[in-house]
N, C-alpha and C positions, 0 to 999 in steps of 0.2 A: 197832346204831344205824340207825335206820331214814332219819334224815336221810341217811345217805349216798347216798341213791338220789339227793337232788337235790343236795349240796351236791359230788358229785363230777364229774360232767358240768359244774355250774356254774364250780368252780374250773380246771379242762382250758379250759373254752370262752374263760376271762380269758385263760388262760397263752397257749394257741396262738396268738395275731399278733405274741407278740411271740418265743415260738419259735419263730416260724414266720421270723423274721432269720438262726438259726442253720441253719434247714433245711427249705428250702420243699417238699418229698416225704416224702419217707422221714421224718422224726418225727412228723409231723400225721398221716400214715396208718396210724404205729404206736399214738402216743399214743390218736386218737380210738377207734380198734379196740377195744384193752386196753380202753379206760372202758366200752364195749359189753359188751366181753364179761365184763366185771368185774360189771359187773349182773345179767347174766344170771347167773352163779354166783352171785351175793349174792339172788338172788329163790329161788334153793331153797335157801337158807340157812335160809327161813322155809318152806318149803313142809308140811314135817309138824306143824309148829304150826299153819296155817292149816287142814290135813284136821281137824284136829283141833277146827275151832272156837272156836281163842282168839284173841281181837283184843288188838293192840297199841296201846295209845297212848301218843305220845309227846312231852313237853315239848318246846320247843325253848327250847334256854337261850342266851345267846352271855356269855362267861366267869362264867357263873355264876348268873347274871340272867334270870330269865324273860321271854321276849320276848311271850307270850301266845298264843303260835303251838301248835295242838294238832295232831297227825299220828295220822291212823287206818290199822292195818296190820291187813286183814280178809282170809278167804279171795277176795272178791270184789276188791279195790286190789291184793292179789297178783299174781291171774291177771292185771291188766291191766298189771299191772308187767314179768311175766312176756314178755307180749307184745310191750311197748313193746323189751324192753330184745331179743326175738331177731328181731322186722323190723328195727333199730337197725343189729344186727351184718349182717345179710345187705346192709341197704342199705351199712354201712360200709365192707365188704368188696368191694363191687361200683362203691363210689367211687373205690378206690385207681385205676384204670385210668380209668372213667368222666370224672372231672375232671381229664384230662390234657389233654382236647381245647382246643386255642386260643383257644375264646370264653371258656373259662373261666378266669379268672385267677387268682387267687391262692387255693390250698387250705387254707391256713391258715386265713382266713376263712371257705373252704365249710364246714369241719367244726366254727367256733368256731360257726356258726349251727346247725346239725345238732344240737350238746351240748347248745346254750342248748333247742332245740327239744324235747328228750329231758325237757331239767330242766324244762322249763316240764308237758308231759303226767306226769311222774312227780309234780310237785307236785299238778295237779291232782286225780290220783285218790288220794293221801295225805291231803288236804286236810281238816280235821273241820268247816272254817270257810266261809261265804258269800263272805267278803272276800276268803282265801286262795287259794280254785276259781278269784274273778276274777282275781287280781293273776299270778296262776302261766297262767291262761287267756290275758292279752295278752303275758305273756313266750313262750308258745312260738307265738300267731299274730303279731307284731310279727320272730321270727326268721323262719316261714314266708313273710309278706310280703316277705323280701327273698331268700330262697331260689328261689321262683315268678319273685323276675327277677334272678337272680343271673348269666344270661347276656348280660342288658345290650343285647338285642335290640328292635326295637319290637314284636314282640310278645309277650317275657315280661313287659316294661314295662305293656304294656295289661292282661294277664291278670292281674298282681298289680294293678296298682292297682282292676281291677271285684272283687276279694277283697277286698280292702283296704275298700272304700266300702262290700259290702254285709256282712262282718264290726262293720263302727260300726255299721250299724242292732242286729244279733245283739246287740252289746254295748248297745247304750243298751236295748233290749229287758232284757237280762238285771241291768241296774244297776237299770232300775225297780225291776223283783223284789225284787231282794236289798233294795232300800232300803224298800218296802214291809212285806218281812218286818222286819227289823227297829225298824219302826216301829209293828207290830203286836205283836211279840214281846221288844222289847228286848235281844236276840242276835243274832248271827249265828253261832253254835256250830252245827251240826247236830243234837247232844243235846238243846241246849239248845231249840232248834226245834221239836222233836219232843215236849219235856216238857209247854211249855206249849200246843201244839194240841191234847197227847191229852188236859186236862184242862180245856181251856175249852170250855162251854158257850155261848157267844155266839153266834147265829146272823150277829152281822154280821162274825164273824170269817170264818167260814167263807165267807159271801162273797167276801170279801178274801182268801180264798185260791185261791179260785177266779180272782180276776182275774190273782190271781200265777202259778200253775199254768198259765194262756194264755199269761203272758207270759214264761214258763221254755220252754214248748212252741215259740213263735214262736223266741225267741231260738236255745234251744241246739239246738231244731230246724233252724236257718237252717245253724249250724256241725255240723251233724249231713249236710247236704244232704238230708232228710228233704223229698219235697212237697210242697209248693207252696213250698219255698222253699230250690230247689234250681240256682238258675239260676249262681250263679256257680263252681260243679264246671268243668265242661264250659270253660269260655273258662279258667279258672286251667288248668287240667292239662291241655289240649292246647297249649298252651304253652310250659309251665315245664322245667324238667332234669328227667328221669327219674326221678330221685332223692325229689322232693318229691310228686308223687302218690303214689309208692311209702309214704313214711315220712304221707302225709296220708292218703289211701287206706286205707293197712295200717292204720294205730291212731289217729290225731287227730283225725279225723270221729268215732272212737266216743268217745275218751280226753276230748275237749272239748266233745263234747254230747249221745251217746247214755250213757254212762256218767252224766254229772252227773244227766241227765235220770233214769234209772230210778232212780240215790240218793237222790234228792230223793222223787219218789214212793211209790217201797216201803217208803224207810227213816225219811223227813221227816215228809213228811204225809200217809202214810196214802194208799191207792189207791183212786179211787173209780169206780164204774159207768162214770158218765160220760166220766171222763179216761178209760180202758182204751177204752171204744168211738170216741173223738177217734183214740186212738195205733192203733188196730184200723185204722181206715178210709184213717188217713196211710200206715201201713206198705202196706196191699193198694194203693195208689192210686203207691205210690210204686215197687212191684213193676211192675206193668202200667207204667206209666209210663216207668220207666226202660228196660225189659227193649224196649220199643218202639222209645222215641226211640233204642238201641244200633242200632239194624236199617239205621239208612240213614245210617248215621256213614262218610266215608272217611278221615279223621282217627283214626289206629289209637289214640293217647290221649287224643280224644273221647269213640274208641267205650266206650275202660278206664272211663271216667269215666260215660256213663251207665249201664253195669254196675253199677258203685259201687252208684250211685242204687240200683237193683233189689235188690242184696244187701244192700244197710240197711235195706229196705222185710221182706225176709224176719225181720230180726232185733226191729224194732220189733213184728212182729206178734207175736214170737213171746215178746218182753216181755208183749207187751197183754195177752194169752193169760190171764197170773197165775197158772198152775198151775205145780208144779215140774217136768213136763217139760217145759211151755212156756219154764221159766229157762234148764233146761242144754242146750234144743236153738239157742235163743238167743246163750247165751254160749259153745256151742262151736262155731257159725257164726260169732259174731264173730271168735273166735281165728282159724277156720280160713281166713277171707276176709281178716284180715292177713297170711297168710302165702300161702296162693295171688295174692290182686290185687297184694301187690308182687312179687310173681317177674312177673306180665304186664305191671305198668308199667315193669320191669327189661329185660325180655327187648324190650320198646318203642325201652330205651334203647341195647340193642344193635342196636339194627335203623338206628336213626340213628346211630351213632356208625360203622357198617359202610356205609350208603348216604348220610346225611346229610338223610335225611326218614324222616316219619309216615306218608306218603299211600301209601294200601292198593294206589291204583289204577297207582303208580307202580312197584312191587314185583313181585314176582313168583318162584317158584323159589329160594328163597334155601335152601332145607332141603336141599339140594348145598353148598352154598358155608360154613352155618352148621347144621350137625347139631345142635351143644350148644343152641342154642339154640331151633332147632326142635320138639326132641326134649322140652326142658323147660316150652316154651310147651301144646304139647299138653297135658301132665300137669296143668298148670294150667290149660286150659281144659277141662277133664274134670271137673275137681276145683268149678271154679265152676261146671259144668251141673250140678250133682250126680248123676256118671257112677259106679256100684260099679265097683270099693271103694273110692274115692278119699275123700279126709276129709268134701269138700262132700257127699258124696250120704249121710254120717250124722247128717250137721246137719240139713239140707234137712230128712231122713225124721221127724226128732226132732221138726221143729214141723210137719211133718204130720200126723202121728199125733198129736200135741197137741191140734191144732187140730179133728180129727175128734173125740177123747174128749172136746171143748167143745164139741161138736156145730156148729161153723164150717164145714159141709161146703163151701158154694159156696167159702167163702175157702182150703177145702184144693184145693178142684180149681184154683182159680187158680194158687195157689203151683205144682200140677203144671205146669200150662198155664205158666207163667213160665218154669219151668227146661228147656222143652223150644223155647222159643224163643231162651233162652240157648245154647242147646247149636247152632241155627240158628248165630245170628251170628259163635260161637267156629270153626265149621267155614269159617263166609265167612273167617274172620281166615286160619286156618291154608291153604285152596284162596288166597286170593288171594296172601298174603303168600310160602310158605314152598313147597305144591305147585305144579303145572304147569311151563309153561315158563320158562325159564329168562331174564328178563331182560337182553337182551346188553349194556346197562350195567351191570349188578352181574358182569361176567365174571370181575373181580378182585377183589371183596369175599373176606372173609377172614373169617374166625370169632371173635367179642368175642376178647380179650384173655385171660391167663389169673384173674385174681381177678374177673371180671364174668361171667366162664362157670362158675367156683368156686360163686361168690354164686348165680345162679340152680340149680345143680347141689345147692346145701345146700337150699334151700328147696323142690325137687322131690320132693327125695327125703325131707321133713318130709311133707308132703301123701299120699307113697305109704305110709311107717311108719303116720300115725298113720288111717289108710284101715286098715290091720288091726291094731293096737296101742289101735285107739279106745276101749275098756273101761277097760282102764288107766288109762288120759291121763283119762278123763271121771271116776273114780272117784279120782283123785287130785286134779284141778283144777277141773275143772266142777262136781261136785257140790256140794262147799264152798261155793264161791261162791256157786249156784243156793241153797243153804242160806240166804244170810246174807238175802237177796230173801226167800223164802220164811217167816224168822223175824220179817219186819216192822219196825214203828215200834223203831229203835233207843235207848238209854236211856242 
């Protein structure tokens, strides 16, 4: 039953405030965990069906009755299922201690937003519908909006609310669209979408698709953080709890705009010159751009955040590309930048929860006082310079080498050029924060806790396995997926 990816986070997320009467720790920590990691077992439930190329769709009935709701289970919705659901566990696991601290109030809560958050990205990449992508798209940005100020500060309050304002533009952006296509196509099914584009001849359709395609680009680019419209990253996440750059960072930048973005294009409407050289020029532009504005960040969850920026800029290029190694060097940079960026917006949040700030300049020596953590930030900042043999430097190569067989050469020396100034800024993080002397206020700092050093410890050691297990992992998950891109306008 493929519904249960959403219907079971959804049903947890109801229950928890009111279990949360009977037991404000201990069951919310257990309960949301288990739903975590119940999905992640339930995603390779499907996994050899999806190598395998069969797509699932599925009714959604409620007693019996069709609701009209159609659910696509493809190797591509998999893998991002896949992902949703093990940043989910690592972030979940690293809340159990995380949201003990005093600003933070009631857990119960934290984690009913968390689930809603999960069910809203797991809808969205299930979704076969226009309407569906939207409604499941404001349920998990409407939980994140209060997540970013779940600490009730003035300024997570600031940060979500400039999320908040420029997510409506993204959304009215992306309502046009949808209401345009269906006013063009009288659907909003994605098949359905797809049937009548690939057989209408109309030149003034295609216009109109073109306007759509802008206005899918601005939108789900906006929630993508994708440049030029990437400005409310940076104020939301150096802000927010740890927790939500992590789980936004890891998968919801891609799950709610870089994902919808490439199904719509490869699988909707057909990929055109044009569009691929638009996404070509965002992704390099957003590479430079990010990998820059990182350099002079002393705000350690600033700096994560215009990282971010850089690392989507490598993946949109590597979309644009449209060859098949262009896919899976892509989507196994996506996978592998959810799993190294939230161990560094984690290991963030051990750094505040140990000194009670972000600022780089305030820090100092901590890799005495916090080895696990030290030890596992490294890993991931290796992993995101694209350092061998860490997972980042096979993604990285994938759409390099991509990008050279497409004869993209200045755009491949860039991408080199990017990850070597990444690798710059991750050594300023590691020299200022973790080497040198020893800051004589941090003399009694102490080491995360134990399921916040657990949490970053599982996801290090994800980054170093699949750094040499990468064959494997790409031939059972990536390839598939990069398949279903590859197979085009779906039917």
């Amino acid at each position: 039953m493929v519904i249960l990816f959403i219907i079971l986070p959804l049903i947890i997320a109801g229950l928890l405030p009111l279990l949360g009467k009977v037991s404000k720790k201990v069951l919310p920590d257990f309960l949301a965990n288990a739903v975590f990691a119940l999905l992640l077992g339930y995603s390779f439930n499907f996994a050899w069906n999806a190598s395998a190329g069969k797509t699932i769709l599925s009714q959604v009935n409620l007693a019996g009755i069709p609701l009209g709701i159609t659910l696509r289970l493809d190797a591509l919705s998999l893998l991002m299922l896949f992902t949703i659901a093990l940043v989910s566990l690592g972030v979940g696991i690293f809340s159990v201690n995380y949201i003990n601290q005093e600003k933070y109030s009631s857990k119960p809560i934290y984690y009913s937003l968390l689930l809603l958050t999960v069910a809203g990205m797991n809808g969205i990449v299930l979704s076969n519908d226009l309407f569906g992508i939207y409604v499941f798209l404001e349920i998990a940005a409407i939980a994140s909006y209060a997540l970013a100020a779940y600490g009730l500060g003035k300024e997570e309050l600031e940060g979500s609310f400039k999320y908040l304002m420029l997510s409506v533009v993204a959304t009215s952006f992306i309502l046009l669209g949808i209401s345009m296509i269906f006013a063009l196509t009288g659907t909003v099914e994605l098949n359905g979408i797809a049937s009548v584009l690939a057989y209408s001849k109309a030149i003034k359709i295609k216009y109109l698709i073109g306007i759509c395609s802008a206005l899918f680009i601005m939108g789900f680019g906006l929630k993508s953080a994708i440049v030029p419209f990437h400005s409310w990253m940076p104020d939301a996440y150096s802000k927010a709890p740890a927790t939500l750059p992590a789980m936004s960072s890891g998968i919801m930048v891609k799950a709610a705009g870089l994902y919808v973005l490439i199904r719509l294009f490869y699988n909707v409407f057909g990929i055109t010159p044009a569009v691929q050289t638009v996404l070509m020029y965002l992704g390099v532009i957003s590479i430079v751009v990010g990998a820059l504005l990182a350099l002079g960040q002393n705000n350690l969850q600033r700096l994560l955040a215009y990282s971010s920026i850089s690392q989507i800029g490598y993946m949109v290029v590597g979309f644009a590309i449209g060859t098949p190694l262009g896919f899976i060097g892509a989507l196994f940079h996506m996978f592998n930048h959810g799993i190294f960026k939230s161990l560094l917006f984690l290991n963030s949040g051990s750094i505040e929860n140990a000194t009670g700030t972000r600022e780089l300049d305030e820090l100092g020596g901590l890799a005495k006082k916090m080895p696990v953590t030290a030890g596992t930030n490294i890993v991931a900042s290796l992993a995101t310079a694209g350092v061998p043999p860490l997972n980042g430097f096979w993604s990285k190569l994938i759409i390099i080498i991509a990008l050279v067989q497409a004869k993209f050469y200045i755009f491949a020396l860039i991408g080199i050029l990017a990850s070597v100034v990444t690798l710059w800024y991750f050594l300023i993080i590691q020299r200022r924060a973790f080497f040198g002397k020893l800051n004589e206020t941090w003399k009694d700092v102490k080491e995360a806790p134990f399921w916040m050093s657990l949490s970053s410890i599982m996801l290090a050691l994800i980054c170093i396995i699949l750094g040499i297990a990468f064959p494997w992992f790409i031939r059972l998950w990536i390839e598939p997926a990069a398949n279903v891109l590859v197979a085009g306008i779906i039917r």
